[in-house]
Structures are given as C-alpha cells and as structure tokens.
C-alpha positions as CSV (number, residue, x, y, z in Angstrom):
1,X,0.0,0.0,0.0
2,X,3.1,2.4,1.1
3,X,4.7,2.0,-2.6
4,X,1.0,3.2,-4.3
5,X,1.4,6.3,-2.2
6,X,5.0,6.9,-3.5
7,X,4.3,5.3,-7.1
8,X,4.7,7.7,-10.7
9,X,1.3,7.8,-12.2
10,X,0.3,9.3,-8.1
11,X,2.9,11.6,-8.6
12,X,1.6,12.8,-12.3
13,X,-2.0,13.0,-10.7
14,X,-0.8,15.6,-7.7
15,X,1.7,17.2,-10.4
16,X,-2.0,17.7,-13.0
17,X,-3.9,18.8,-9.9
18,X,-1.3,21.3,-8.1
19,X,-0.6,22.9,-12.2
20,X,-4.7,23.1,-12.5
21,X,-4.8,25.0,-9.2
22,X,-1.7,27.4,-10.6
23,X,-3.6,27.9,-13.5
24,X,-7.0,29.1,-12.0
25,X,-4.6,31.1,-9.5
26,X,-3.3,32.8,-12.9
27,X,-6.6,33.3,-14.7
28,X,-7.9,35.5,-11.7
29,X,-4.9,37.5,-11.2
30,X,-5.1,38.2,-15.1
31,X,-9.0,39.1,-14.7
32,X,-7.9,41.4,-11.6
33,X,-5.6,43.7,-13.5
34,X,-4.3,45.0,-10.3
35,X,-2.4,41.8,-9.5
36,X,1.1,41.8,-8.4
37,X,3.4,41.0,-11.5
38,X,6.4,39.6,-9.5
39,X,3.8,36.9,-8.0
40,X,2.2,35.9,-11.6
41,X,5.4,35.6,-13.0
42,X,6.4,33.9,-9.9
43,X,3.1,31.7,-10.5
44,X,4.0,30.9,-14.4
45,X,7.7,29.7,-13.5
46,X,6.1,27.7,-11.4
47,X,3.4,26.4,-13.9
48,X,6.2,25.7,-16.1
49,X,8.6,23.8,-14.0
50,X,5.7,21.5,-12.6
51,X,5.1,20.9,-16.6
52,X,8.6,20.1,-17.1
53,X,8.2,17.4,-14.3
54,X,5.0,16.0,-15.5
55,X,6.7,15.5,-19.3
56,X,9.7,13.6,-17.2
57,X,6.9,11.1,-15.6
58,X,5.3,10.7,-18.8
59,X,8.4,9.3,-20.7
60,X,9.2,7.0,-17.7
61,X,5.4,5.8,-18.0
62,X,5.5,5.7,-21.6
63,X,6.6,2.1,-22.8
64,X,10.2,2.0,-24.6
65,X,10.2,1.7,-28.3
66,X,12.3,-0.5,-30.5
67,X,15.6,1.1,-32.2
C-alpha cells in the first residue's frame, strides 16, 4: 500500500492537480488587473517547472520503443 502512495502515475496525478490550481490562480490574477506581477510571473515559472516534471513522468510511464 506504502509503494502506491509513492508510485509515478500518483505523482503525475498531484503534479496535474497542483498545475490546474496554478492555472486558476493565474486566470484570476489576469482578470484582476491589479495583480502583483512579480507573484504571476512567480506563478508561471512555477506552472512551467511542474510541466517540465510531469513531461519527465510521462516518458518514464511511456513504454520504450524499439531502435
């Protein structure tokens, strides 16, 4: 049960769910135009690491291909 709480494709899940949080965080700072820019472009770094992660996982999940 311990290794399912540590296991890849739960890792992806938390990684989609924290950048679909960021992203809802984004579209109301954008709506409220008097948002703080250091803390959206803060935000979007963010976003775009926890992308970069979730590409990572997806190789390692992906089956390997023949040569």
């Amino acid at each position: 049960m311990d290794d399912n709480l540590h296991s890849l494709p739960r890792r992806l899940i938390e990684l989609r769910i924290e950048h679909a949080d960021i992203d809802n965080l984004i579209d109301r700072a954008t709506v409220d135009s008097g948002g703080d820019d250091l803390s959206l472009r803060r935000l979007k770094k963010r976003r775009l690491r926890l992308r970069d992660q979730m590409a990572r996982i997806e190789a390692e999940l992906e089956p390997q291909q023949p040569a």
